[in-house]
The first five atom37 places (N, CA, C, CB, O) and aatype in JSON, in Angstrom:
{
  "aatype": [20, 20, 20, 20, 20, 20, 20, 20, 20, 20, 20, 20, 20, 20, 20, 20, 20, 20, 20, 20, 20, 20, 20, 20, 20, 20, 20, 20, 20, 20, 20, 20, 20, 20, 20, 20, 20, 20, 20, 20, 20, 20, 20, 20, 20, 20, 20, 20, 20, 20, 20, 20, 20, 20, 20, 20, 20, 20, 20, 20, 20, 20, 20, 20, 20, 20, 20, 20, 20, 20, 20, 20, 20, 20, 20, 20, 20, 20, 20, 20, 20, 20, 20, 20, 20, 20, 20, 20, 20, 20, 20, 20, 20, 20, 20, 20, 20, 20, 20, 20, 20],
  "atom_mask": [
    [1, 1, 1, 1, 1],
    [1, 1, 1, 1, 1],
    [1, 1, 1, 1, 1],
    [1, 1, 1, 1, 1],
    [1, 1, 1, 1, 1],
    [1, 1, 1, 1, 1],
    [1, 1, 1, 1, 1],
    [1, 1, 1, 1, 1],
    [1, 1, 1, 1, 1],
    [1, 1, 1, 1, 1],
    [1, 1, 1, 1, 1],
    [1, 1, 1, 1, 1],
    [1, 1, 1, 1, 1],
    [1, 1, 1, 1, 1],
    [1, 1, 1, 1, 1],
    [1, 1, 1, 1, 1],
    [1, 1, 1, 1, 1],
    [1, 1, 1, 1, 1],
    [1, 1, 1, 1, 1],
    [1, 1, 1, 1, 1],
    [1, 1, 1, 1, 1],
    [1, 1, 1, 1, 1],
    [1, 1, 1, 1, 1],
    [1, 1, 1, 1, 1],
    [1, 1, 1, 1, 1],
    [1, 1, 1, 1, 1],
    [1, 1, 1, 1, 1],
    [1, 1, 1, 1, 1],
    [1, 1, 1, 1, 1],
    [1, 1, 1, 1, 1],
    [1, 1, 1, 1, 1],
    [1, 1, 1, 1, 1],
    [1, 1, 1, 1, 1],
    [1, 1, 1, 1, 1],
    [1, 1, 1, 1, 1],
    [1, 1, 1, 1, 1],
    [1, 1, 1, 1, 1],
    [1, 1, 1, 1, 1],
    [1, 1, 1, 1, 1],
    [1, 1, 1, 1, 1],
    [1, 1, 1, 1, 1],
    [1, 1, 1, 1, 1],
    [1, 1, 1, 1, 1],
    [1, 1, 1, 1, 1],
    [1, 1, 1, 1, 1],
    [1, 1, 1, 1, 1],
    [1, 1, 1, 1, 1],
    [1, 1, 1, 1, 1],
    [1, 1, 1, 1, 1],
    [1, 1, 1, 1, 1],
    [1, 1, 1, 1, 1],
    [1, 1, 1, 1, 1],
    [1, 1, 1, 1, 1],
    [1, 1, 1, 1, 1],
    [1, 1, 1, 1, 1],
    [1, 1, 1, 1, 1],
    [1, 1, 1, 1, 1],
    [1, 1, 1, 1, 1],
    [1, 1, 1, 1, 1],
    [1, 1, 1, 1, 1],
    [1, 1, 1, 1, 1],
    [1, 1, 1, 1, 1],
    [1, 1, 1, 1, 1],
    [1, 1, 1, 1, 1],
    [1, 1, 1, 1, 1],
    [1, 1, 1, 1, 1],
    [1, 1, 1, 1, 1],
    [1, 1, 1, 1, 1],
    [1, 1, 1, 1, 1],
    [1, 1, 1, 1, 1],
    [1, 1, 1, 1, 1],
    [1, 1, 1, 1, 1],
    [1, 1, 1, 1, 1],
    [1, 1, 1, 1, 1],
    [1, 1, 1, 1, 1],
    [1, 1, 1, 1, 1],
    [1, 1, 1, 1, 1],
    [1, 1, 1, 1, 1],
    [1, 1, 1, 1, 1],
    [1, 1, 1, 1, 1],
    [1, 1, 1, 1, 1],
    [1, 1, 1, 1, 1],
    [1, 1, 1, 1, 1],
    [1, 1, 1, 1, 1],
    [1, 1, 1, 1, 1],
    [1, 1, 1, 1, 1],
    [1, 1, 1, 1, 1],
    [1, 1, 1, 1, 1],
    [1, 1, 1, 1, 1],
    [1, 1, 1, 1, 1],
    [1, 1, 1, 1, 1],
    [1, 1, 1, 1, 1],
    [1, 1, 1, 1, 1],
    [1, 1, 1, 1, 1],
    [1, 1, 1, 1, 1],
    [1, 1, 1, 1, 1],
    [1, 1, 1, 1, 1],
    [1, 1, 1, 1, 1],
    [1, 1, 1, 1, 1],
    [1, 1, 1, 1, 1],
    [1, 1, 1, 1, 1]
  ],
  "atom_positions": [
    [[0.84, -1.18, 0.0], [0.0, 0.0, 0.0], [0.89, 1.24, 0.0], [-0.96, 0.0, 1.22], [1.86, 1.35, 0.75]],
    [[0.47, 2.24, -0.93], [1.3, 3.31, -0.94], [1.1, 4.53, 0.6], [0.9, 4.0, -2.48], [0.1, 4.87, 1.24]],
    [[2.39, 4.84, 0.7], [2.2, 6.15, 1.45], [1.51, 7.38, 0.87], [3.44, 6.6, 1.81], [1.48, 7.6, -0.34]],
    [[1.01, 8.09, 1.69], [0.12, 9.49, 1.38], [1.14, 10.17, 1.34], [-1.03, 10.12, 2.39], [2.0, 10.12, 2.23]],
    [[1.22, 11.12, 0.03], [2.56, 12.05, -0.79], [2.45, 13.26, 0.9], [1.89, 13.19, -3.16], [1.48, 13.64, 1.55]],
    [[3.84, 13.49, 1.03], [3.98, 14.89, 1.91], [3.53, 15.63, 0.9], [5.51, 15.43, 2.52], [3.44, 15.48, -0.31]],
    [[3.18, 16.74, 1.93], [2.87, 18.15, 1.62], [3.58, 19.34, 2.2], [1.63, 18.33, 1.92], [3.9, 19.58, 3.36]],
    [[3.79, 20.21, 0.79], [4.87, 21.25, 1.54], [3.54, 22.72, 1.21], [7.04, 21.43, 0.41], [2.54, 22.99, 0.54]],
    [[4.58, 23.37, 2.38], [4.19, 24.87, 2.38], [5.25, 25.59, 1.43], [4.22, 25.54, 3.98], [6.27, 24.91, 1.5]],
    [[5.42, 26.52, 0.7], [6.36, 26.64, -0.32], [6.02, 29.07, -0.03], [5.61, 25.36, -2.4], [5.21, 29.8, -0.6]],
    [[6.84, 29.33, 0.81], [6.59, 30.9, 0.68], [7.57, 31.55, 0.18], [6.32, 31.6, 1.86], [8.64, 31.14, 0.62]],
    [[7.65, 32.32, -0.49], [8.14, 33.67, -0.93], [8.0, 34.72, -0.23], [7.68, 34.05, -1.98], [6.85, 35.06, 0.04]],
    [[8.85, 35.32, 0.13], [9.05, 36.19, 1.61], [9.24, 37.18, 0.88], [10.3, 35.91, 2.83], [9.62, 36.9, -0.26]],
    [[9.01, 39.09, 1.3], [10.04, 40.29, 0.81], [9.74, 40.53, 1.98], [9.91, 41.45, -0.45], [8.54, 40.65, 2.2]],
    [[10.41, 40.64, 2.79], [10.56, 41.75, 4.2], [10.83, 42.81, 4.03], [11.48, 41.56, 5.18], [11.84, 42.95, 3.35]],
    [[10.12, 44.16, 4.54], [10.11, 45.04, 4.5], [10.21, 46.14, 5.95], [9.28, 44.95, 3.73], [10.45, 47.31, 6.24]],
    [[9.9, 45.1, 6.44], [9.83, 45.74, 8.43], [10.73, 44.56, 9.54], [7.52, 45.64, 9.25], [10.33, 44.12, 10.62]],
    [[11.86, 44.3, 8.92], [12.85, 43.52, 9.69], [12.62, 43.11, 10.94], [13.92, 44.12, 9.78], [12.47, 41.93, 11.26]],
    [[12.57, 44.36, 11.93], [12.31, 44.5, 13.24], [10.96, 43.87, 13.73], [12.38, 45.88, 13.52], [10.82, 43.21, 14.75]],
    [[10.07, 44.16, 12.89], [8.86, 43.34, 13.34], [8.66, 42.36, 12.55], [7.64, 44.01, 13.43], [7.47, 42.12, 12.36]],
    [[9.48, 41.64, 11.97], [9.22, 40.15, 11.09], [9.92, 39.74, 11.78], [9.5, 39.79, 9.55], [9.61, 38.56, 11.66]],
    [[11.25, 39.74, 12.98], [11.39, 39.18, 14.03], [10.28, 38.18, 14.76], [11.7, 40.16, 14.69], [10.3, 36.96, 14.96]],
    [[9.33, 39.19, 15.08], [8.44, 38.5, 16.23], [7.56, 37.29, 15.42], [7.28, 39.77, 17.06], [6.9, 36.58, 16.18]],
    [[7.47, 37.0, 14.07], [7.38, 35.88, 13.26], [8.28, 34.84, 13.12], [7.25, 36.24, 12.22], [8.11, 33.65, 13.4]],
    [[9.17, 35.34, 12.71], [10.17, 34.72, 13.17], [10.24, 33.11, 14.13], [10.62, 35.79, 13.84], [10.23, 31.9, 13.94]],
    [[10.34, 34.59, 15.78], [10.23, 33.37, 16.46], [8.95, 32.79, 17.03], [11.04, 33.46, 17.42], [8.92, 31.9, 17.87]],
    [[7.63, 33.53, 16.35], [6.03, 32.5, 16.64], [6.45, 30.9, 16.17], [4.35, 33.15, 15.33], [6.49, 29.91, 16.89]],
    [[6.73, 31.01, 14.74], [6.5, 30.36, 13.57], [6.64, 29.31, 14.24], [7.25, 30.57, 12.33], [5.58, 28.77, 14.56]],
    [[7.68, 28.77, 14.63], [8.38, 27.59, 14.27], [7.71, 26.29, 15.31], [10.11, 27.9, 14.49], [7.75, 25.07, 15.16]],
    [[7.01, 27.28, 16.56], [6.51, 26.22, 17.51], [5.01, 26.17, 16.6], [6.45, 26.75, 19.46], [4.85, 24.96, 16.51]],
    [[4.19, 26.62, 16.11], [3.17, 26.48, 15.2], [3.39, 25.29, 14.41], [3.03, 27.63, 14.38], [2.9, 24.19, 14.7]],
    [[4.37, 25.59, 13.07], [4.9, 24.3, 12.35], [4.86, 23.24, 12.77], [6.0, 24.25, 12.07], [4.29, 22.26, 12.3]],
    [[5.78, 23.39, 14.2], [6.36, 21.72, 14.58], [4.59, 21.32, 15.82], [8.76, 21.81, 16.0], [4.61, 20.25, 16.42]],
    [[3.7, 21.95, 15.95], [2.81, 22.01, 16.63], [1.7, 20.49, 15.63], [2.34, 23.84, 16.73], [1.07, 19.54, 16.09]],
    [[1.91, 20.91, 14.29], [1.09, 20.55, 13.16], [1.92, 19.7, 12.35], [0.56, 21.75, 12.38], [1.99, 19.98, 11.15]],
    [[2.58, 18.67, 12.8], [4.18, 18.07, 11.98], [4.4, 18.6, 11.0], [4.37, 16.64, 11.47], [4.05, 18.28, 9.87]],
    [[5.22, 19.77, 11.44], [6.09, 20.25, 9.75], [7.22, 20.29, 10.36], [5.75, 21.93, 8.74], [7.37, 20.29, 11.59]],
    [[8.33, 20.35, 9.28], [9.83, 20.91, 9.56], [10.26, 21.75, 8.59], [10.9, 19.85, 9.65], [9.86, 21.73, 7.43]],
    [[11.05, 22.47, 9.02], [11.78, 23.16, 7.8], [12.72, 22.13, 6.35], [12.99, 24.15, 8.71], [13.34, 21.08, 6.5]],
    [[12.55, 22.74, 5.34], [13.74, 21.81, 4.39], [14.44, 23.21, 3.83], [12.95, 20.53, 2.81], [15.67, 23.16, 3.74]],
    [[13.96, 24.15, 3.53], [14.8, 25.51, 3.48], [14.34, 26.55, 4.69], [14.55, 26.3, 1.93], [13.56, 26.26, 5.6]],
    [[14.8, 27.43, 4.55], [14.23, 28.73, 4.99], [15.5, 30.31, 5.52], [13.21, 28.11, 6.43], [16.02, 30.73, 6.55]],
    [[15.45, 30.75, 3.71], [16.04, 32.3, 3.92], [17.49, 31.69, 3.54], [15.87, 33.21, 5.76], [18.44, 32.38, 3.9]],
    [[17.77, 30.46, 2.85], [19.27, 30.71, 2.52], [19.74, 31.1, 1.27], [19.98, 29.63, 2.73], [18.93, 31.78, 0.64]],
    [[20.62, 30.9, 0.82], [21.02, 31.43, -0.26], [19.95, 30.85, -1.81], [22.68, 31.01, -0.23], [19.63, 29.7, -2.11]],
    [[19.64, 32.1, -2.49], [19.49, 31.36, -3.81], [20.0, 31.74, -5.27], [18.22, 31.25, -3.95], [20.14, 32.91, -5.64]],
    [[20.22, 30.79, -5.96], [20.87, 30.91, -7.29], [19.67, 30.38, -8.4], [22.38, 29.93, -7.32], [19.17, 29.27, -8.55]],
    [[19.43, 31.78, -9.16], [19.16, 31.1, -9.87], [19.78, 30.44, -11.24], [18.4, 31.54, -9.89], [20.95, 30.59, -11.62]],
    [[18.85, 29.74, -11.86], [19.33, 28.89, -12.73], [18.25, 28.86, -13.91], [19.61, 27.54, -12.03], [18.72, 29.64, -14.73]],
    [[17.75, 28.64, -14.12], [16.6, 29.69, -15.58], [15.67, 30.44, -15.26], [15.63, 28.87, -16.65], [14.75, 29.98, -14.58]],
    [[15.67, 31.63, -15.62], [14.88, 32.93, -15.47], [15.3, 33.61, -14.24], [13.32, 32.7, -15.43], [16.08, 32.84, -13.68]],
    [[15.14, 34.79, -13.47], [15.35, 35.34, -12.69], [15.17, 34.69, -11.38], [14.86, 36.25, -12.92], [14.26, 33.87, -11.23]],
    [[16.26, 35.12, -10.11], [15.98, 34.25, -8.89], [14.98, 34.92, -8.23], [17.16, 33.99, -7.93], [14.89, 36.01, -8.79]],
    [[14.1, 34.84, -7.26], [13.57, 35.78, -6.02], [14.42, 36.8, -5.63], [13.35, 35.02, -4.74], [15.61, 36.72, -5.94]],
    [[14.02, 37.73, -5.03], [14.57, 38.61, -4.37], [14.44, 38.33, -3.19], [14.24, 39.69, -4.6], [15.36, 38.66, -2.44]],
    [[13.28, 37.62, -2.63], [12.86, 37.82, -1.28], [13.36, 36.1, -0.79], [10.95, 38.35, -1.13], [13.8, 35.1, -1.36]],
    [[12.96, 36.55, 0.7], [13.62, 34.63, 1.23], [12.32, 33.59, 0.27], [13.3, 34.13, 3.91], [11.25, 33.6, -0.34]],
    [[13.53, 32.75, 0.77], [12.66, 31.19, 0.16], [11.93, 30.28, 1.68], [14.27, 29.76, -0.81], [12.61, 30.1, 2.69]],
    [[11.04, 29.99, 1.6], [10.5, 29.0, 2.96], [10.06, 27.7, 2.03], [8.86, 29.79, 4.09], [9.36, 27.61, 1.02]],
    [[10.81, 26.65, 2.89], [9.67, 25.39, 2.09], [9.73, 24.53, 3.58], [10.48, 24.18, 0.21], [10.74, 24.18, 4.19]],
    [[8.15, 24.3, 3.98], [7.8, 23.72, 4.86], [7.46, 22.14, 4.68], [6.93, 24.47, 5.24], [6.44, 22.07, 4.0]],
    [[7.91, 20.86, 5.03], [7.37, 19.77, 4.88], [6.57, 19.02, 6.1], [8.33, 19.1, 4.4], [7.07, 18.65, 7.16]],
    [[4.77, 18.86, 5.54], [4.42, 18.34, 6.53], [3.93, 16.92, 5.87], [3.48, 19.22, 7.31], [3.99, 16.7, 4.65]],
    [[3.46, 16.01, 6.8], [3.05, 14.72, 6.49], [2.02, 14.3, 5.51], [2.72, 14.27, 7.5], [1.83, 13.12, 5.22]],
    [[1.37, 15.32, 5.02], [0.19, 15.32, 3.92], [0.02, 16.83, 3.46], [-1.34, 14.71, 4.59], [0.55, 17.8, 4.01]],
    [[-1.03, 16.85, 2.07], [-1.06, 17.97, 1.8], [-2.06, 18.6, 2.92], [-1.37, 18.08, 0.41], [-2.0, 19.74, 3.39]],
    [[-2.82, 17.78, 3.17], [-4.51, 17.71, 4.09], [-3.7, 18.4, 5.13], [-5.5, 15.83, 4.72], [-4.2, 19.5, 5.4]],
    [[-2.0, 17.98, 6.17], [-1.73, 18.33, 7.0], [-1.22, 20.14, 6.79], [-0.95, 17.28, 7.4], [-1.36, 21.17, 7.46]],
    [[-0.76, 19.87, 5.85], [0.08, 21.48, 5.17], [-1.6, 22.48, 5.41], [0.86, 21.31, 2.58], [-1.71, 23.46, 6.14]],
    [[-2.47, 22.01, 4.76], [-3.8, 23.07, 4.62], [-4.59, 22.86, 6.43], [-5.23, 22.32, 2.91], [-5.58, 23.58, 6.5]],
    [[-4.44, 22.38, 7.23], [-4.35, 22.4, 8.13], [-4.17, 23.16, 9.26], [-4.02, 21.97, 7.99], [-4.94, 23.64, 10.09]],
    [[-2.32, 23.16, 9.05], [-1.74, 24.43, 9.63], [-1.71, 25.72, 9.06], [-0.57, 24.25, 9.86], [-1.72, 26.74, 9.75]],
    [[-1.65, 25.71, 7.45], [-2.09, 27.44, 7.28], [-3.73, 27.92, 7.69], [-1.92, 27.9, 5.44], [-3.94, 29.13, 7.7]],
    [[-4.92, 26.95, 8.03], [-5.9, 27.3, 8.67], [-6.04, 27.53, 9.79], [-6.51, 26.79, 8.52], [-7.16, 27.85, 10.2]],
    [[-5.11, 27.45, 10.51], [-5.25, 27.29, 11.96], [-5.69, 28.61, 12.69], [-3.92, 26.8, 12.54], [-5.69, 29.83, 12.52]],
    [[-5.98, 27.85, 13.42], [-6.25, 29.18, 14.59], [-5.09, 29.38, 15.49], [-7.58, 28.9, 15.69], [-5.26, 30.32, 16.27]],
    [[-4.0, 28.79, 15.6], [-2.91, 29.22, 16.46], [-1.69, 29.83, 15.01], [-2.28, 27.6, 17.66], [-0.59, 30.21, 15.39]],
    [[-1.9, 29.87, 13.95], [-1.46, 30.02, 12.78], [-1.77, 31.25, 12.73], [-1.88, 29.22, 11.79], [-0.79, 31.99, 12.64]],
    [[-3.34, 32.05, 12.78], [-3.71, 33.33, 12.31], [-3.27, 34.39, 12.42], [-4.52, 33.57, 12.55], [-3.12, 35.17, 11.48]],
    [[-2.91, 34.68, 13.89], [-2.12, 35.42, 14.39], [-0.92, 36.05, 13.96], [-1.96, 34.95, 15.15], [-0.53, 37.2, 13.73]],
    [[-0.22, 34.24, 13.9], [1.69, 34.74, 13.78], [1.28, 35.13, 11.93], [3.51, 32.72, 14.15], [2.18, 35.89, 11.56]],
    [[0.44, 34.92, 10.94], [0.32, 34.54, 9.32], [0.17, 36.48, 9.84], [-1.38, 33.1, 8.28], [0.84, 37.21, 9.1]],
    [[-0.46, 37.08, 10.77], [-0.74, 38.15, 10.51], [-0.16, 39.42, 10.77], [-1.57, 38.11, 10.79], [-0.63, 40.53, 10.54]],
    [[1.14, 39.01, 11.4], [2.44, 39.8, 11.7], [3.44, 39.18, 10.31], [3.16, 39.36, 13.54], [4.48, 39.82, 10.22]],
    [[3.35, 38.5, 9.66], [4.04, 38.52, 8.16], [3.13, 39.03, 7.32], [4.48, 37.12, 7.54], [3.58, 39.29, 6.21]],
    [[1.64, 39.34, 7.54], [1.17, 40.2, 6.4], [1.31, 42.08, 6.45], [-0.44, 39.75, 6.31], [0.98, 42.98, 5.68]],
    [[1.98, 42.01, 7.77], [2.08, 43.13, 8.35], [3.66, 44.15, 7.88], [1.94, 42.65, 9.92], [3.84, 45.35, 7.67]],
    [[4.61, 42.84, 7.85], [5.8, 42.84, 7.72], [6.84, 42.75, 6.52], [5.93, 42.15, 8.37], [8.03, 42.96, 6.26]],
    [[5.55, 42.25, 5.9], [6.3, 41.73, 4.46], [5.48, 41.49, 3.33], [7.02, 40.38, 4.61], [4.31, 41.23, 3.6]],
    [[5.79, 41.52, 2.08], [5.01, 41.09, 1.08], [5.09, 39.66, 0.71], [5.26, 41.84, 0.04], [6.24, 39.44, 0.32]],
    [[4.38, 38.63, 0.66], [4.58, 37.64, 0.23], [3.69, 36.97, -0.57], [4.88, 37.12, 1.02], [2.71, 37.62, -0.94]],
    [[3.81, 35.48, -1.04], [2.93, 34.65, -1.81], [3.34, 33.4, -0.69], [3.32, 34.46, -3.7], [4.41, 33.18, -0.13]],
    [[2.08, 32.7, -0.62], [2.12, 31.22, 0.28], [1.17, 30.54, -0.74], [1.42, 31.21, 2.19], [0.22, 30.96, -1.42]],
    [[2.0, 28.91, -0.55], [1.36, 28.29, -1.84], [1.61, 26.89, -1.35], [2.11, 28.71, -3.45], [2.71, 26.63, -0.85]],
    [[0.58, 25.84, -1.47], [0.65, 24.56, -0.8], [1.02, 23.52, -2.24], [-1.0, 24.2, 0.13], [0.31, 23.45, -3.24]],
    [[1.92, 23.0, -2.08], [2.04, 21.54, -3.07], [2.22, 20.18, -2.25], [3.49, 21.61, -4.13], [2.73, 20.13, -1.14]],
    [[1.58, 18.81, -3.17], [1.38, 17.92, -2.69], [2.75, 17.17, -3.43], [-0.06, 17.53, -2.81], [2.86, 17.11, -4.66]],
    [[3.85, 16.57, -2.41], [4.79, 15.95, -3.41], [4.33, 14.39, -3.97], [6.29, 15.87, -2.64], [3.21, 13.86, -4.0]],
    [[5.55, 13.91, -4.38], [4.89, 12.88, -4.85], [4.93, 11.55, -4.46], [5.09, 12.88, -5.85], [5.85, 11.51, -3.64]],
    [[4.41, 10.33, -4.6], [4.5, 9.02, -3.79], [5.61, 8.2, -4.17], [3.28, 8.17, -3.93], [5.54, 7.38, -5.08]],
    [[6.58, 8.4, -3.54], [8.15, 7.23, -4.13], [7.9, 6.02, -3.25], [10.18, 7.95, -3.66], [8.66, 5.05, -3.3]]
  ]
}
């Protein structure tokens, strides 16, 4: 029987208010791991390699399903910290389902 494909959270960050994308920062991460996710990037270097790179950080969140990924961006302990990065920064958040190996 196959496993159910992970699901990632996949954001595009531009920070614009440093000082207060701090306090996201450090909400985030007990949220994530609250809802099994972990980090697989987040804010390191990028190169691109066809067409233009981002400007802004890279986030890619992996949780145990896509069902789990849409989950935690619904949350109610989520709303809050999602609303000091809409405060702080411009971004795009975007859920993909990977695939079953």
């Amino acid at each position: 029987m196959a496993e159910t494909p992970k699901g990632y959270v996949v954001a595009e960050v531009d920070v614009h208010d440093p000082e207060g994308f701090a306090a996201y920062r450090a909400a985030v991460p007990a949220v994530i791991a609250q809802y099994g996710g972990r980090y697989l990037a987040r804010g390191g270097a990028i190169v691109g390699a066809e067409g233009e790179a981002p400007t802004g950080r890279i986030v890619i969140v992996e949780f145990p399903s896509l069902a789990q990924a849409e989950v935690f961006v619904n949350s109610p302990e989520y709303a809050p910290v999602a609303a000091i990065r809409h405060r702080t920064s411009s971004s795009r958040l975007f859920l993909v389902e990977g695939v079953d190996i």
